[in-house]
C-alpha positions as CSV (number, residue, x, y, z in Angstrom):
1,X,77.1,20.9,-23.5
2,X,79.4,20.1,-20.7
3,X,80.9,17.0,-19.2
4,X,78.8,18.2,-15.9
5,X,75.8,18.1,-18.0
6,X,75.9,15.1,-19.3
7,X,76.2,13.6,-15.6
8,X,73.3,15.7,-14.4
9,X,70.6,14.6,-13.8
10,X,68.7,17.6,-16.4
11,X,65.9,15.7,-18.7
12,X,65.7,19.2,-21.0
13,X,65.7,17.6,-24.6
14,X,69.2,19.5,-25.1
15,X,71.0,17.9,-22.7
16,X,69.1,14.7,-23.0
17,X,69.8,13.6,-26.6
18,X,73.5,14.2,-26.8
19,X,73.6,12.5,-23.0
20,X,71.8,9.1,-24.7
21,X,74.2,9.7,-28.0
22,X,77.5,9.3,-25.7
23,X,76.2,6.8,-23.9
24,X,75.4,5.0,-27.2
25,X,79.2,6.0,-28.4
26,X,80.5,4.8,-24.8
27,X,78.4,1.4,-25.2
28,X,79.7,0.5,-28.9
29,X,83.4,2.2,-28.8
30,X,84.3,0.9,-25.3
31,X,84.0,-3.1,-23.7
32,X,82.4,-1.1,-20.8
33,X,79.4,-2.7,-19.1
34,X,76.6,-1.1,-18.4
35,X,76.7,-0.4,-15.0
36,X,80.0,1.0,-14.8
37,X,78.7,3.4,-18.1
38,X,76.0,4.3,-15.8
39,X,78.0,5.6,-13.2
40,X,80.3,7.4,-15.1
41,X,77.1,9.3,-16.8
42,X,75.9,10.2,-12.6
43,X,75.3,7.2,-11.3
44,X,72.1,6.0,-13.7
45,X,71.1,2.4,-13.3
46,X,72.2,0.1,-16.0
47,X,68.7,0.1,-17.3
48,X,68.5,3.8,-18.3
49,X,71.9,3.1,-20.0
50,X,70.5,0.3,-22.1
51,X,67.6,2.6,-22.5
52,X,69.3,5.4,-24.0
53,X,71.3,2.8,-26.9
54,X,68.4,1.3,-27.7
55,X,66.6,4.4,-28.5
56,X,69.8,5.9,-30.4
57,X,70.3,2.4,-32.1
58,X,67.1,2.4,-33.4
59,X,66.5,6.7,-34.8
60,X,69.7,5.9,-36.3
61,X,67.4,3.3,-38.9
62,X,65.7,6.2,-39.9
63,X,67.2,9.6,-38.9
64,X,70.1,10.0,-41.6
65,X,71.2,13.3,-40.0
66,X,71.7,11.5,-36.9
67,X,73.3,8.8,-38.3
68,X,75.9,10.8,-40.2
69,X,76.6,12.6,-36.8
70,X,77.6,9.5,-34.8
71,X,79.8,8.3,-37.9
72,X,81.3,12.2,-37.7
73,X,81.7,11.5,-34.2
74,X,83.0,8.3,-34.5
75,X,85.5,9.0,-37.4
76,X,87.1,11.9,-34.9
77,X,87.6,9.2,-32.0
């Protein structure tokens, strides 16, 4: 997956999930707002961003591999 991915505007499941996981990283690992998260992911409306960390904030409850992936990711940042 490429940067230019995750801006596009491509709802295939592979480019999806990993676009709403770094916009959940970007959301808890940055004092960004919304918006301006939004447009750095292609211009999305601050309600698709707050979209795409609740939904990542809540399979995280109950998807361990998931979980364990963002605290991978997180312990590389």
């Amino acid at each position: 997956i490429t940067v230019a991915d995750l801006k596009s505007k491509k709802k295939t499941s592979n480019i999806a999930k990993p676009r709403h996981i770094a916009i959940y990283l970007c959301r808890v690992e940055t004092d960004e707002g919304l918006a301006r998260i939004g447009l750095e992911f292609g211009g999305r409306d601050h309600s698709t961003i707050s979209a795409s960390y609740e939904k990542i904030t809540n399979e995280i409850k109950t998807d361990m591999k998931l979980n364990d992936v963002i605290k991978n990711i997180k312990n590389k940042l």
